[in-house]
C-alpha positions, -999 to 999 in steps of 0.1 A, spaced: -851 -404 850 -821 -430 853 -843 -455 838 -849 -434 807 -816 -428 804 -806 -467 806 -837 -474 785 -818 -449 757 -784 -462 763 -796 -501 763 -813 -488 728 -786 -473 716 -760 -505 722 -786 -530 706 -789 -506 676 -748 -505 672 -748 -545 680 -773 -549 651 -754 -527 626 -722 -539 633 -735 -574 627 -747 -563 592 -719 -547 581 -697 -579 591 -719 -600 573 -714 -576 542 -676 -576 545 -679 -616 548 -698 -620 513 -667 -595 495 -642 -616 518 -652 -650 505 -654 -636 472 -624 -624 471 -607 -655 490 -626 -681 461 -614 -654 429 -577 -661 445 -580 -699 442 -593 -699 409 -567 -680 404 -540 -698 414 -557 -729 402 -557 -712 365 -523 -703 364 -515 -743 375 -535 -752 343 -562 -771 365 -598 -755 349 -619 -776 369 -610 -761 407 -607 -728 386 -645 -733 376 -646 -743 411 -640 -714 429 -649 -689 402 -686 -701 407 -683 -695 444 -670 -662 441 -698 -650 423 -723 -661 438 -705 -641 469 -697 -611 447 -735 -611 438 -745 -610 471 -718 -580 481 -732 -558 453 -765 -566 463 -758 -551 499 -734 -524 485 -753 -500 460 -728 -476 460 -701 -502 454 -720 -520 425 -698 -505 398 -669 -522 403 -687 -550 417 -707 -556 384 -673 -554 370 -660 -583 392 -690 -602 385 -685 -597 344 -645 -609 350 -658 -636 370 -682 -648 343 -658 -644 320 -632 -666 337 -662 -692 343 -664 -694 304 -630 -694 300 -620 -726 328 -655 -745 307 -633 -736 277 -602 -755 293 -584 -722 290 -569 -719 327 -545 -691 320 -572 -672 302 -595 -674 335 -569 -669 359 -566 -634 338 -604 -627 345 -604 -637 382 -573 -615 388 -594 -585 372 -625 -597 389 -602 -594 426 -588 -560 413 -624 -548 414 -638 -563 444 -608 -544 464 -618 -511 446 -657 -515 456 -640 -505 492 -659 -537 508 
């Protein structure tokens, strides 16, 4: 009988380990995303559209892969995503104050997707 019961509880930790390992994974994608948005950010507002292109295109390839593990946060990460492109078009352009705009509204919507 105790060895059913440690068979259960060793189950029961290696299940939590598992989960907790996915979920930290998750919140790493929306963290980087969020962390790359902020430097293309600030790199926008300095009027330097090539680290702004930079780090845009690293935030959404993160912010793709967040949605991708969120379904219920997709909304506003599809939103991020479209701010994001938008601020990738926008740095291409050489129009660094116009993409630091997008990646600020991008990084609004990555902290509302509750990721």
């Amino acid at each position: 009988m105790k060895a059913i019961s440690t068979t259960i509880l060793g189950v029961g930790i290696l299940a939590f380990c598992l989960s907790a390992q996915t979920y930290a994974d998750d919140a790493g994608h929306t963290s980087e995303a969020m962390e790359h948005a902020g430097e293309a950010k600030a790199h926008g507002e300095m009027g330097h559209a090539k680290e702004s292109l930079k780090h845009a295109k690293e935030s959404l390839d993160h912010a793709k892969k967040a949605r991708d593990d969120h379904a219920a946060s997709q909304k506003h990460m599809d939103e991020a995503i479209k701010h994001l492109e938008e601020g990738i078009k926008s740095a291409e352009g050489d129009q660094a104050k116009e993409a630091a705009k997008h990646t600020d509204e991008a990084i609004k919507h990555m902290r509302q997707s509750g990721h």
